[in-house]
MOPAC internal coordinates of N, CA, C and O (Angstrom, degrees):
PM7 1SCF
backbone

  N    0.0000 0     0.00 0     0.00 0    0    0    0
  C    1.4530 1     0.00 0     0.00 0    1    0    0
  C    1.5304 1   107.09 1     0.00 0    2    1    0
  O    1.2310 1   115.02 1   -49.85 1    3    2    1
  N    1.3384 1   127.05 1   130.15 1    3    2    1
  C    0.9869 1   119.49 1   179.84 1    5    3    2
  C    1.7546 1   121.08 1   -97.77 1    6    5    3
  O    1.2310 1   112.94 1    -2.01 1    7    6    5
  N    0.8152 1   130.94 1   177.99 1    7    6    5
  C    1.7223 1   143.37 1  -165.91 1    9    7    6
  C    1.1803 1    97.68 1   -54.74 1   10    9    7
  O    1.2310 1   117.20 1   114.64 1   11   10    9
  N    1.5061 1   122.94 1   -65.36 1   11   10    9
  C    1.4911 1   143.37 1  -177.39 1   13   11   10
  C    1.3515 1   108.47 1   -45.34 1   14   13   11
  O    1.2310 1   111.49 1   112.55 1   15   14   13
  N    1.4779 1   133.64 1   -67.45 1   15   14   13
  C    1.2681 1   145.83 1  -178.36 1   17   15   14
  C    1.5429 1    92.19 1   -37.72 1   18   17   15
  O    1.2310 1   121.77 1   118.90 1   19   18   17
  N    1.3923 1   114.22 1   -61.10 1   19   18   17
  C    1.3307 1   117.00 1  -161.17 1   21   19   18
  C    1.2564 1   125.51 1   -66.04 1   22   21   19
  O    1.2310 1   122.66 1   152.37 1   23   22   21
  N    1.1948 1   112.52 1   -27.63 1   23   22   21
  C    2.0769 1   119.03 1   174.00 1   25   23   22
  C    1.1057 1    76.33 1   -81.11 1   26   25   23
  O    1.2310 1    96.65 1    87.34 1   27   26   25
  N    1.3813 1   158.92 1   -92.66 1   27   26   25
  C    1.5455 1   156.69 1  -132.91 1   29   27   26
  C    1.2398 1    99.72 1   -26.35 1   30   29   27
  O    1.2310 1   121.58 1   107.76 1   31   30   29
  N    1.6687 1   114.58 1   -72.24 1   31   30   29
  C    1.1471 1   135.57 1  -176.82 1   33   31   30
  C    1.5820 1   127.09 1   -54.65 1   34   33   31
  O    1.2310 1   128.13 1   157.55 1   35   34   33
  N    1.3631 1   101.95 1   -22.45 1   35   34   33
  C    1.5578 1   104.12 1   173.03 1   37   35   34
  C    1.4570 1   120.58 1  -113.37 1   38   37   35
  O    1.2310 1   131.24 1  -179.36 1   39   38   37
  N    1.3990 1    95.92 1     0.64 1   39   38   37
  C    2.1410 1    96.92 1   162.21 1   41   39   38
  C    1.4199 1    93.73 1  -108.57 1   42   41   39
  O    1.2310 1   101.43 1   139.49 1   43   42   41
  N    1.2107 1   151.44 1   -40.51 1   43   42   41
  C    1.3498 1   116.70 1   159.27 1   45   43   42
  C    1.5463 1   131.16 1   -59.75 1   46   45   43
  O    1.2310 1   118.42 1   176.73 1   47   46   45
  N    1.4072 1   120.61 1    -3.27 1   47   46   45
  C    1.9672 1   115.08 1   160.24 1   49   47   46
  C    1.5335 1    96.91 1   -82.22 1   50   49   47
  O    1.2310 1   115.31 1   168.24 1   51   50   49
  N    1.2557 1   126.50 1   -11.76 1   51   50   49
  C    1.4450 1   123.53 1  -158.90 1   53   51   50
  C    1.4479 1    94.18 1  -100.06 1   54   53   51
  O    1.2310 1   105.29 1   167.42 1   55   54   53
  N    1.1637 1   144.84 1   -12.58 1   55   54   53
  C    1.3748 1   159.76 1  -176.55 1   57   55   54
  C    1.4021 1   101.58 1  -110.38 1   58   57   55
  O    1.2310 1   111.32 1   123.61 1   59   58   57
  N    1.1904 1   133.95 1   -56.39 1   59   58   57
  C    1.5443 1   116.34 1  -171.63 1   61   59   58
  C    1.8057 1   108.10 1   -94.93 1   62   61   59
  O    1.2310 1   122.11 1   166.58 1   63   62   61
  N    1.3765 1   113.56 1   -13.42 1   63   62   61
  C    1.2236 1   104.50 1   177.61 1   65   63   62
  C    1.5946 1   131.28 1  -130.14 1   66   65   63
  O    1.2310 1   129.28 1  -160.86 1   67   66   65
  N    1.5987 1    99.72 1    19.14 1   67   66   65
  C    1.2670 1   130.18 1   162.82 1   69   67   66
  C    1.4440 1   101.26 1    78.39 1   70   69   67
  O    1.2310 1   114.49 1   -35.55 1   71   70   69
  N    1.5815 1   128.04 1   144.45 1   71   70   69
  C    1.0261 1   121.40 1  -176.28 1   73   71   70
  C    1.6690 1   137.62 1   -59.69 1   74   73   71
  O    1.2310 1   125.64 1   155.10 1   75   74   73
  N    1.1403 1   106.76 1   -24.90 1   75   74   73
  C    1.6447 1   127.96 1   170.97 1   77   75   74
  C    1.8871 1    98.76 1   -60.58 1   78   77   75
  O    1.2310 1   112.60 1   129.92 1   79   78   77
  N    1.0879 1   131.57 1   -50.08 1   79   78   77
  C    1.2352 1   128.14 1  -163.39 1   81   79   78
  C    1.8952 1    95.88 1   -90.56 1   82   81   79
  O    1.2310 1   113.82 1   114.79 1   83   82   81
  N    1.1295 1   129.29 1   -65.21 1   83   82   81
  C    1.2954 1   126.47 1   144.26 1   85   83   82
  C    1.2384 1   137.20 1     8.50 1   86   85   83
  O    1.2310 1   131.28 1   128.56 1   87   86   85
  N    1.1717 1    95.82 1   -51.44 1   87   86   85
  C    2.1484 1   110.21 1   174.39 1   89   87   86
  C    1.6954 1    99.84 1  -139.68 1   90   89   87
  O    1.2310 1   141.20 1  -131.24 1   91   90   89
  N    1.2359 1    76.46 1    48.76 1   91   90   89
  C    2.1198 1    95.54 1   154.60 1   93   91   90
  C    1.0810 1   101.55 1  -116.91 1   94   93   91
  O    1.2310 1   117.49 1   -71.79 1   95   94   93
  N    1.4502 1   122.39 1   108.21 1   95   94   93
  C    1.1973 1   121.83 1   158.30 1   97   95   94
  C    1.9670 1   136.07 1   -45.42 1   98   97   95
  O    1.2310 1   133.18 1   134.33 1   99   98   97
  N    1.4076 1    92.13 1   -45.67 1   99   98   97
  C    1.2973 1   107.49 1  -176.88 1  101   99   98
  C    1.6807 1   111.48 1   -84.92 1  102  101   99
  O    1.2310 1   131.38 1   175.19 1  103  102  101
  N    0.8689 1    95.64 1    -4.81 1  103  102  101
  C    2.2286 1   106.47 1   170.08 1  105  103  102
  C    1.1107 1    63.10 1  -123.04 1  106  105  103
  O    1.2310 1   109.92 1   -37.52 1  107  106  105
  N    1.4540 1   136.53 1   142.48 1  107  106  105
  C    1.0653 1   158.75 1   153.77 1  109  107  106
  C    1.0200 1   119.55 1   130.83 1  110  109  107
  O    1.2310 1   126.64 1   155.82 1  111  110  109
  N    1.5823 1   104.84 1   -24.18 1  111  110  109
  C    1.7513 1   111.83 1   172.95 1  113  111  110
  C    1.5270 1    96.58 1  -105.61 1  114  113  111
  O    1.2310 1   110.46 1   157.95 1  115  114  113
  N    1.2088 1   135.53 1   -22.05 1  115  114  113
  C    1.3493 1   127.49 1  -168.34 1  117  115  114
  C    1.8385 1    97.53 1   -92.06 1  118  117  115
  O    1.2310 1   116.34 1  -179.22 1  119  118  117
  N    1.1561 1   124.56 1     0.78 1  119  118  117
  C    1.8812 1   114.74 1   158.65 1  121  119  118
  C    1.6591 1    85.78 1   -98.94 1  122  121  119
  O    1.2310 1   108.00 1   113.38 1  123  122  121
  N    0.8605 1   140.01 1   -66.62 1  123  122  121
  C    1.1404 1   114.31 1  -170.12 1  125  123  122
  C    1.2721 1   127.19 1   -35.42 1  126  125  123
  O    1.2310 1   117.21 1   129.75 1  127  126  125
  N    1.5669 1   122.91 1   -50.25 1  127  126  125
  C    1.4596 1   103.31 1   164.74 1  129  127  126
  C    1.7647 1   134.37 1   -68.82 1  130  129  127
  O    1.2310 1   125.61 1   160.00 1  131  130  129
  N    1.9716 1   106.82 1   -20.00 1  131  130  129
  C    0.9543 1   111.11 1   170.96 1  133  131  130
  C    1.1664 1   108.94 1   -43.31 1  134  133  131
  O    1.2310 1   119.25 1   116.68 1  135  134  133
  N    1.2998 1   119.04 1   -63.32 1  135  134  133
  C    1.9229 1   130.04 1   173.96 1  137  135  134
  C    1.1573 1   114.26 1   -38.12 1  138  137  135
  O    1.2310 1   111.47 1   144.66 1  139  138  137
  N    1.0433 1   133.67 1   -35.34 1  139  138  137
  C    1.4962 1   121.94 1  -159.63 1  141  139  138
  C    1.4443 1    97.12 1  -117.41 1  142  141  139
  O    1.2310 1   113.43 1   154.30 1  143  142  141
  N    1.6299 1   130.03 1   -25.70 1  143  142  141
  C    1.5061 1   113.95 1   126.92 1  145  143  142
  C    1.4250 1   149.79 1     2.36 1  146  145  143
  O    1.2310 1   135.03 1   103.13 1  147  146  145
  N    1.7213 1    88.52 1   -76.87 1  147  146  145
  C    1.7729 1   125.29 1   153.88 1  149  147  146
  C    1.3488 1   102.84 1   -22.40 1  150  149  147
  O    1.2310 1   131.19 1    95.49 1  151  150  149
  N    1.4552 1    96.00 1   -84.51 1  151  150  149
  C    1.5618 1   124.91 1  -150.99 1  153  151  150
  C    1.4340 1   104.29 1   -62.82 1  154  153  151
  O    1.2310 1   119.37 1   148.52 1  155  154  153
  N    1.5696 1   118.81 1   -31.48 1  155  154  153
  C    1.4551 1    97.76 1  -157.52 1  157  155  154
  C    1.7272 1    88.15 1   -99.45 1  158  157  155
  O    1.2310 1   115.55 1   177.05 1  159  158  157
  N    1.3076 1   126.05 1    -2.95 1  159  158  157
  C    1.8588 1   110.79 1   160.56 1  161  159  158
  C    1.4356 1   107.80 1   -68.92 1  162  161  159
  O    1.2310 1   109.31 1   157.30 1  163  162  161
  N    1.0952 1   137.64 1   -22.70 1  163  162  161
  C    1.6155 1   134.48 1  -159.97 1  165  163  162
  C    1.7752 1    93.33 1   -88.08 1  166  165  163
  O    1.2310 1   120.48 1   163.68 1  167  166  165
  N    1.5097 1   116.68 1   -16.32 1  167  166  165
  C    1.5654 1   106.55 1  -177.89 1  169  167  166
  C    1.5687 1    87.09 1  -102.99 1  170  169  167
  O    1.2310 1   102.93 1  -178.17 1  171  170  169
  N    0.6244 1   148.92 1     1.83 1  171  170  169
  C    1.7858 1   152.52 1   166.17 1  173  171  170
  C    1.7875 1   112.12 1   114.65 1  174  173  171
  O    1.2310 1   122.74 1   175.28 1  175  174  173
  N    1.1181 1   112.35 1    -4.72 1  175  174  173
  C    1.2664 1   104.31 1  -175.56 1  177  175  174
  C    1.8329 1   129.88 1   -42.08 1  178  177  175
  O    1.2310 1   117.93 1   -52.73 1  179  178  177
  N    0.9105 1   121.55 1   127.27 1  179  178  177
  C    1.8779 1   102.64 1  -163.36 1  181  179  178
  C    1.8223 1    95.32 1   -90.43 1  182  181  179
  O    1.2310 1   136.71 1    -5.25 1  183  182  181
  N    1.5026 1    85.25 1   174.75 1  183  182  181
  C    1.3872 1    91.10 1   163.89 1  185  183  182
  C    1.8031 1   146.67 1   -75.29 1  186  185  183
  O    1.2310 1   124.99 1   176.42 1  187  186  185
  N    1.5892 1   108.02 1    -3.58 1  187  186  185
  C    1.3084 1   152.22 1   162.71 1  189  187  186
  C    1.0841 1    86.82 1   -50.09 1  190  189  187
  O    1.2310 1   121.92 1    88.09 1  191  190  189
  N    1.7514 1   113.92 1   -91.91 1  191  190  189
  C    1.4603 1   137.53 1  -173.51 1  193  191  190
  C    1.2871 1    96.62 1   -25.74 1  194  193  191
  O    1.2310 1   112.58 1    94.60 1  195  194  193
  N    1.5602 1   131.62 1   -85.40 1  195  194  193
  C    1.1693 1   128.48 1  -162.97 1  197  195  194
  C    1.4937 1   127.79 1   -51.99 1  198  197  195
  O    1.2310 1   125.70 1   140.53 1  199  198  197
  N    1.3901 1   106.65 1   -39.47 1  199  198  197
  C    1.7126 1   111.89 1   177.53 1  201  199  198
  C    2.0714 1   106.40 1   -67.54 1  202  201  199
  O    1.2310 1   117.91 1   160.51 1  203  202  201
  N    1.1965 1   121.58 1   -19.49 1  203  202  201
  C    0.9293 1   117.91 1   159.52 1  205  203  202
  C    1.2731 1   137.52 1   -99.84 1  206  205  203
  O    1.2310 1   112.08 1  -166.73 1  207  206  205
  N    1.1712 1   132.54 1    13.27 1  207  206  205
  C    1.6358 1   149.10 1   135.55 1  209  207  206
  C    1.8106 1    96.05 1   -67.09 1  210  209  207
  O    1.2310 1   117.87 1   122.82 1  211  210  209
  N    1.1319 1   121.66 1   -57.18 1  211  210  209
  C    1.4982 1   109.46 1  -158.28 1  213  211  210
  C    1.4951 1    85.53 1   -67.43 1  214  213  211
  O    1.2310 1   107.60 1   120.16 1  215  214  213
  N    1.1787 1   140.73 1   -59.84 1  215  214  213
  C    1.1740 1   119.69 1  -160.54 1  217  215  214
  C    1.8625 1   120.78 1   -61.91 1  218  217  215
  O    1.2310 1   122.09 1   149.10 1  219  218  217
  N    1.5854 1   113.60 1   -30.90 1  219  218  217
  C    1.3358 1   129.32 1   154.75 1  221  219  218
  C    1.6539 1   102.25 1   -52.13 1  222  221  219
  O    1.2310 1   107.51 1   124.55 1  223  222  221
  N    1.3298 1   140.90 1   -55.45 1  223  222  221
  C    1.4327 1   118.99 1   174.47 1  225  223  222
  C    1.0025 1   129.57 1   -62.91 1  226  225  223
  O    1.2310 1   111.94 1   161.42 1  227  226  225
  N    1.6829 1   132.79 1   -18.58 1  227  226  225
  C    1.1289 1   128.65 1  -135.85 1  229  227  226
  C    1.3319 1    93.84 1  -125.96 1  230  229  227
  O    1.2310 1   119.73 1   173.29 1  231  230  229
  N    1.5633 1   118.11 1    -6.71 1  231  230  229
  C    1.2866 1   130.79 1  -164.36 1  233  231  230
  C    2.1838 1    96.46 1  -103.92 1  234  233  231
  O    1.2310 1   124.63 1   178.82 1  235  234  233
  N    1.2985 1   108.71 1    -1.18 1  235  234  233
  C    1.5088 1   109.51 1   178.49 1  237  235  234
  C    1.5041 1    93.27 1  -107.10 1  238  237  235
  O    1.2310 1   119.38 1     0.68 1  239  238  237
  N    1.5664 1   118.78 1  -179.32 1  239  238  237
  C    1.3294 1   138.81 1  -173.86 1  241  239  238
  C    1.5072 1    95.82 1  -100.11 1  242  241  239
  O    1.2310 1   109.96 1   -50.79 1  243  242  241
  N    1.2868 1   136.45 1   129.21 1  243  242  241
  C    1.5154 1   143.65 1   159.15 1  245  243  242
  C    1.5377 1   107.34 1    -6.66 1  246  245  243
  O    1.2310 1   128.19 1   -35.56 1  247  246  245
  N    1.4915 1   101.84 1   144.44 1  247  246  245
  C    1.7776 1    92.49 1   155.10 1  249  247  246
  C    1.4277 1   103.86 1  -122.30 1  250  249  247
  O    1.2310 1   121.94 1    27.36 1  251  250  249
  N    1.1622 1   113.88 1  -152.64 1  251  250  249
  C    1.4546 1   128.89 1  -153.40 1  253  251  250
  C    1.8037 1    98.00 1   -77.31 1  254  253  251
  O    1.2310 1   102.26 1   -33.12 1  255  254  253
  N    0.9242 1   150.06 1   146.88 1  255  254  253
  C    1.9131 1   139.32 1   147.10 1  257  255  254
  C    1.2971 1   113.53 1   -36.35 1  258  257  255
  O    1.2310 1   122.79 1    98.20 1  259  258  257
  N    1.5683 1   112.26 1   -81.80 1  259  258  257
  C    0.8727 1   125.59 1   171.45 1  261  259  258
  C    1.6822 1   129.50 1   -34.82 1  262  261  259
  O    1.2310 1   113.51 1   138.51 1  263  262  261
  N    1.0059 1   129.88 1   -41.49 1  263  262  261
  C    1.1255 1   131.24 1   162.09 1  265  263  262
  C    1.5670 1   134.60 1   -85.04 1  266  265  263
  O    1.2310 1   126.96 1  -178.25 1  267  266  265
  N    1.3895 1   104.23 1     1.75 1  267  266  265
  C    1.6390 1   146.70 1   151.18 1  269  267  266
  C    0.8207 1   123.67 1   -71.41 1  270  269  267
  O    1.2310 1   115.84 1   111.93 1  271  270  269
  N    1.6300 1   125.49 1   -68.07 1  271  270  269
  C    1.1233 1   103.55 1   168.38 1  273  271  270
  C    1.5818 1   131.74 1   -95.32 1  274  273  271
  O    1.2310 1   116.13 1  -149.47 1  275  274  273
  N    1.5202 1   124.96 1    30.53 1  275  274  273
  C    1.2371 1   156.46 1   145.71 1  277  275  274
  C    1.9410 1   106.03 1   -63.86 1  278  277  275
  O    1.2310 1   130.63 1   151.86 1  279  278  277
  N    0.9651 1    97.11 1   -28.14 1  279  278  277
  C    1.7415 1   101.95 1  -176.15 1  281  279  278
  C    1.4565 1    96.04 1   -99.69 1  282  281  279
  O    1.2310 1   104.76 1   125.49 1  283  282  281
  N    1.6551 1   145.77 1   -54.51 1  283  282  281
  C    0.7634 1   134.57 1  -173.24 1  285  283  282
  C    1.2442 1   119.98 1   -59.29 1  286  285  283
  O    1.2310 1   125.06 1   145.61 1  287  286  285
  N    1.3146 1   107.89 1   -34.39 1  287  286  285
  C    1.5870 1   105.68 1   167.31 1  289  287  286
  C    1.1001 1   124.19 1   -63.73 1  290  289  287
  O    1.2310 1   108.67 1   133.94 1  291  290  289
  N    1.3925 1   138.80 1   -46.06 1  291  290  289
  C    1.1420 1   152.20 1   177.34 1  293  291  290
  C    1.5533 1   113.57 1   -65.86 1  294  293  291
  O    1.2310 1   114.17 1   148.78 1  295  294  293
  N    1.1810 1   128.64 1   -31.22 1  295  294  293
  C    1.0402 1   130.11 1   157.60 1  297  295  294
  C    1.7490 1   128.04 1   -60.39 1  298  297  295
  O    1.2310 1   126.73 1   146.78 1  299  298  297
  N    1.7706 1   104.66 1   -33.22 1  299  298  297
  C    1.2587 1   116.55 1   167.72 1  301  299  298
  C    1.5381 1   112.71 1   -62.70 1  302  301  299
  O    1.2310 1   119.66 1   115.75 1  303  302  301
  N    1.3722 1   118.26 1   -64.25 1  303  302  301
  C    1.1221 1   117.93 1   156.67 1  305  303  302
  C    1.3764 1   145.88 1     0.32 1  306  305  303
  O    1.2310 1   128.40 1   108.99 1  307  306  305
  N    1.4956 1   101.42 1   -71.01 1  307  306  305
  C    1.3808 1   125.67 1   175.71 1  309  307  306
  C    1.4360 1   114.93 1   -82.72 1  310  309  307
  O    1.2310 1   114.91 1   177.94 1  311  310  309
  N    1.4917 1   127.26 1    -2.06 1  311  310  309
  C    1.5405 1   139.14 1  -172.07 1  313  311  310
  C    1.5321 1    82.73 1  -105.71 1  314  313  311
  O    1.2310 1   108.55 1   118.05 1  315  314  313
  N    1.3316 1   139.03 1   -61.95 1  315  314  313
  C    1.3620 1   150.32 1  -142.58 1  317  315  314
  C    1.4914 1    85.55 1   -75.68 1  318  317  315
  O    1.2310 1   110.43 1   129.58 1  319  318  317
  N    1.1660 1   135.59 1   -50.42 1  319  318  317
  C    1.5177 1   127.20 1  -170.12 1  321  319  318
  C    1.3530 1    94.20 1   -78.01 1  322  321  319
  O    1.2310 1   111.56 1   115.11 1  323  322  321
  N    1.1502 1   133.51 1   -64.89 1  323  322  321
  C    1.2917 1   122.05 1  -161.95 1  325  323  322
  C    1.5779 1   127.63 1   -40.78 1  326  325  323
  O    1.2310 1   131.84 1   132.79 1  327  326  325
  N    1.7482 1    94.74 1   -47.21 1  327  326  325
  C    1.7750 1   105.59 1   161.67 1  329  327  326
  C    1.7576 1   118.55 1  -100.88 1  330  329  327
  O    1.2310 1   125.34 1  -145.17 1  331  330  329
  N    1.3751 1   107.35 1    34.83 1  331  330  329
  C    1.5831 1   121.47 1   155.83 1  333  331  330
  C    1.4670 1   107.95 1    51.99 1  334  333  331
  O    1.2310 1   130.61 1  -136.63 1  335  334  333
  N    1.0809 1    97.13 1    43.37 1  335  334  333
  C    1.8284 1   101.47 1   170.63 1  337  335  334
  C    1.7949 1   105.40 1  -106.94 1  338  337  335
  O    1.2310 1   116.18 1    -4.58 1  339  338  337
  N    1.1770 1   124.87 1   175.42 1  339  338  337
  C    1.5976 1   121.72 1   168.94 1  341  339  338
  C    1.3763 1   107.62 1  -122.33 1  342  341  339
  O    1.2310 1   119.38 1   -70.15 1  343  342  341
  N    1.3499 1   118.78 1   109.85 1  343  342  341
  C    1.7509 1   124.85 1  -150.25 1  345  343  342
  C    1.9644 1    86.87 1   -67.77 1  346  345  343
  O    1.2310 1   124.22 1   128.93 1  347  346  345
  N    1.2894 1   109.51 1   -51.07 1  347  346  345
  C    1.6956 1   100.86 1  -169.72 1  349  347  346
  C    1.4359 1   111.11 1   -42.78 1  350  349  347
  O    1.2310 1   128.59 1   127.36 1  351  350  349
  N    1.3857 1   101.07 1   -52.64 1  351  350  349
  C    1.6906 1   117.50 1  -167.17 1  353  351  350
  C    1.4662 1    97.81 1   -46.57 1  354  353  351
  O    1.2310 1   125.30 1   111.32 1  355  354  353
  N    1.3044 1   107.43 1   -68.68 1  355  354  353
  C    1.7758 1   114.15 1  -166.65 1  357  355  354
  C    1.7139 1   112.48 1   -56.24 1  358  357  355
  O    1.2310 1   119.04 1   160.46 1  359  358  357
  N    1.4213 1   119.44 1   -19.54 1  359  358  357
  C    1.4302 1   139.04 1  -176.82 1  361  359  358
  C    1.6285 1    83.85 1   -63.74 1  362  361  359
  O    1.2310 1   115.88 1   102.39 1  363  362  361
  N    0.9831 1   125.44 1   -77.61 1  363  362  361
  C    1.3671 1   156.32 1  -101.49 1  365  363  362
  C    1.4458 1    88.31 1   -97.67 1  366  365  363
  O    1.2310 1   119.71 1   105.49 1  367  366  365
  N    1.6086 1   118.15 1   -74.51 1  367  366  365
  C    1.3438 1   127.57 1   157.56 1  369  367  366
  C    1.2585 1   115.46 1   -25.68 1  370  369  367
  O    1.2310 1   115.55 1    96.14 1  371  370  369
  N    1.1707 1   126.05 1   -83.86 1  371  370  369
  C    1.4495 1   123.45 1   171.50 1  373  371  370
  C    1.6529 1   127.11 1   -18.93 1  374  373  371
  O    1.2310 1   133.57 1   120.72 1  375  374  373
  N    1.4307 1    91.37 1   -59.28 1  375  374  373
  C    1.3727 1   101.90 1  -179.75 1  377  375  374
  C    1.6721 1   109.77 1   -60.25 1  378  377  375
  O    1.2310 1   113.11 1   114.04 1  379  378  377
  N    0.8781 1   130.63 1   -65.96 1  379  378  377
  C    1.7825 1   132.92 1   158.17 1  381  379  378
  C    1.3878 1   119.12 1   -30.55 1  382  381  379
  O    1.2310 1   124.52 1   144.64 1  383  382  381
  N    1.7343 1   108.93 1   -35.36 1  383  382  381
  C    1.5723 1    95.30 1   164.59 1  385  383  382
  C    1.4859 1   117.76 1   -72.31 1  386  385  383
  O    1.2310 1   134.15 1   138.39 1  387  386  385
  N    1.4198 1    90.23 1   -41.61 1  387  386  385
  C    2.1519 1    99.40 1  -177.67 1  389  387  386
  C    1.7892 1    91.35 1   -51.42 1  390  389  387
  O    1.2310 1   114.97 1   135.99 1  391  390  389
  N    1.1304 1   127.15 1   -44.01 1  391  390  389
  C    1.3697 1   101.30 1  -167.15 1  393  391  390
  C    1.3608 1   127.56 1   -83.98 1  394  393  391
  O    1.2310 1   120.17 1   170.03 1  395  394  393
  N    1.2460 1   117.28 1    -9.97 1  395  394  393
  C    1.2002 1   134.84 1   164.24 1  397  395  394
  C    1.3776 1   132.23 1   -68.47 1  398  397  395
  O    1.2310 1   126.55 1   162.64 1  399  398  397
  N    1.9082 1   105.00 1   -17.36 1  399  398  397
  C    1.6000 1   118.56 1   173.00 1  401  399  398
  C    1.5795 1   106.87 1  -135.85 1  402  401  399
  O    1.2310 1   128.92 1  -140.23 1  403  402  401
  N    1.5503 1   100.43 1    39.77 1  403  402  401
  C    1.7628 1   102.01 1  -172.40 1  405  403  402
  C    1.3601 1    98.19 1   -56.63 1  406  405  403
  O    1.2310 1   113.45 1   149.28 1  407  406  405
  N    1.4132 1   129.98 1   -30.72 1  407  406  405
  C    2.0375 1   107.82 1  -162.36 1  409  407  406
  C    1.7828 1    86.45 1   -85.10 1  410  409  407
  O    1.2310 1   105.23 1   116.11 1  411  410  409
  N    1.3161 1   144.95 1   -63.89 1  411  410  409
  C    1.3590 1   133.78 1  -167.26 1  413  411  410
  C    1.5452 1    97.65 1   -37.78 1  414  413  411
  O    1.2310 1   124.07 1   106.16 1  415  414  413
  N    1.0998 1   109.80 1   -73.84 1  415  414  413
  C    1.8008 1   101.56 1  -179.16 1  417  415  414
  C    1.4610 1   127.84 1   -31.61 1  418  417  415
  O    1.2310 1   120.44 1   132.36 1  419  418  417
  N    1.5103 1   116.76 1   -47.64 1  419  418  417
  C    1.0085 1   123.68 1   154.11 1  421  419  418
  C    1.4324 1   133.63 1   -24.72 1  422  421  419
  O    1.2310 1   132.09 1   120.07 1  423  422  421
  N    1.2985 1    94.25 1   -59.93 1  423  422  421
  C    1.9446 1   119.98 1  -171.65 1  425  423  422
  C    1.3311 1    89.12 1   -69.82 1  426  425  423
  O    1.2310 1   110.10 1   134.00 1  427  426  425
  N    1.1039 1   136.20 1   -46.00 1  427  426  425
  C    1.5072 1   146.92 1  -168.62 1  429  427  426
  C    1.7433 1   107.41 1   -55.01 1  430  429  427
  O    1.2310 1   132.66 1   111.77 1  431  430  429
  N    1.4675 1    93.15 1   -68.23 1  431  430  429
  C    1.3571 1    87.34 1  -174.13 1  433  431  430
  C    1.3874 1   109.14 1   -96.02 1  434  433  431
  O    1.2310 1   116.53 1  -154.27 1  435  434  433
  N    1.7234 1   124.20 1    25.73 1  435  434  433
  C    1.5791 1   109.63 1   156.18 1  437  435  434
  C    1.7506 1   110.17 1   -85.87 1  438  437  435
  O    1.2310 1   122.21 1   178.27 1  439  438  437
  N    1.5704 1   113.38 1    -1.73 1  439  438  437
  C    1.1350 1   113.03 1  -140.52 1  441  439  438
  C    2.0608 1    75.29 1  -112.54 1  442  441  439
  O    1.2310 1   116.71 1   177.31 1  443  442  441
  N    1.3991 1   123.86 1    -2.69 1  443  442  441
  C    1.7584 1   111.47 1  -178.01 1  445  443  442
  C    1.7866 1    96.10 1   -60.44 1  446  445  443
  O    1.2310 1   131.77 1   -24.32 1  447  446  445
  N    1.2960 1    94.88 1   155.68 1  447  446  445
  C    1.7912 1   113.42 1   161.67 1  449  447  446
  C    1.4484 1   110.97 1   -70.90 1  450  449  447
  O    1.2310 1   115.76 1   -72.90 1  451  450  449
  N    1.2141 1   125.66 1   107.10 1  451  450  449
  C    1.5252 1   137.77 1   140.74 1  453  451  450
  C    1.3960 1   110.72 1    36.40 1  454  453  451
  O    1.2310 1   133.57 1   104.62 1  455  454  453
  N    1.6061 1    91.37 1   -75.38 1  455  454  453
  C    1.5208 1   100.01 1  -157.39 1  457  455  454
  C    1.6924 1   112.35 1   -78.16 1  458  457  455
  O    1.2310 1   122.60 1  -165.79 1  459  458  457
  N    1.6337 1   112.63 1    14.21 1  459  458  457
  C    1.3048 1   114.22 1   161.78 1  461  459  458
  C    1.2595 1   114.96 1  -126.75 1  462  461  459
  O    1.2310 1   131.64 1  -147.69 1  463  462  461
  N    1.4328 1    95.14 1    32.31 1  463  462  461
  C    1.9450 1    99.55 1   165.12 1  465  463  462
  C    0.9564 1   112.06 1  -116.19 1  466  465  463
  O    1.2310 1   121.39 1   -32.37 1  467  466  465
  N    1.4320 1   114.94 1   147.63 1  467  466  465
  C    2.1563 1   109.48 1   174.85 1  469  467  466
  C    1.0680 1   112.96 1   -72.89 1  470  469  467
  O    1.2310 1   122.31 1   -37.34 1  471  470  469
  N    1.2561 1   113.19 1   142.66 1  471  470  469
  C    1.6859 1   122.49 1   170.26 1  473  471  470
  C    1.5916 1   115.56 1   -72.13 1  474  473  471
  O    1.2310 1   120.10 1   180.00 1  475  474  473

């Protein structure tokens, strides 16, 4: 992912989802896993699968961020080639669609339940 992609991507959450929610870390990490949630049912993963990784993560001591999310990327990477997608491209796309329907998105996510938003 490059630098560019990445301010792109974080003044448009800062535009459709106001800056307070934007530079919430902790809503900010919980779409991120929603997404990758998403993503990993569309390769078949069940929900079994998943409740037992979280409990396999949650059952170790933290690691570093930085070297976290150095793995998450790299892991995207190496999933994205394997099932022949181009992770930038699809970043990229996405992001141009999100900006193209920032108020539906909006309405969308003023409309999540509570108890899956960060406080």
């Amino acid at each position: 992912m490059n630098l560019q992609f990445q301010q792109d991507a974080f003044r448009w959450a800062c535009l459709c989802f106001g800056d307070d929610s934007a530079r919430n870390a902790k809503e900010r990490t919980m779409r991120f896993i929603e997404e990758a949630l998403e993503f990993a049912q569309t390769t078949g993963l069940t929900r079994d699968d998943a409740l037992a990784l979280v409990e396999h993560v949650f059952s170790r001591t933290p690691g570093r961020i930085g070297q976290e999310l150095g793995g998450t990327m790299t892991t995207l990477a190496v999933l994205s080639q394997l099932i022949g997608y181009d992770a930038e491209y699809c970043g990229r796309f996405e992001l141009d669609r999100n900006i193209a329907n920032t108020e539906s998105i909006r309405a969308k996510w003023l409309k999540k339940p509570e108890e899956i938003k960060a406080k």
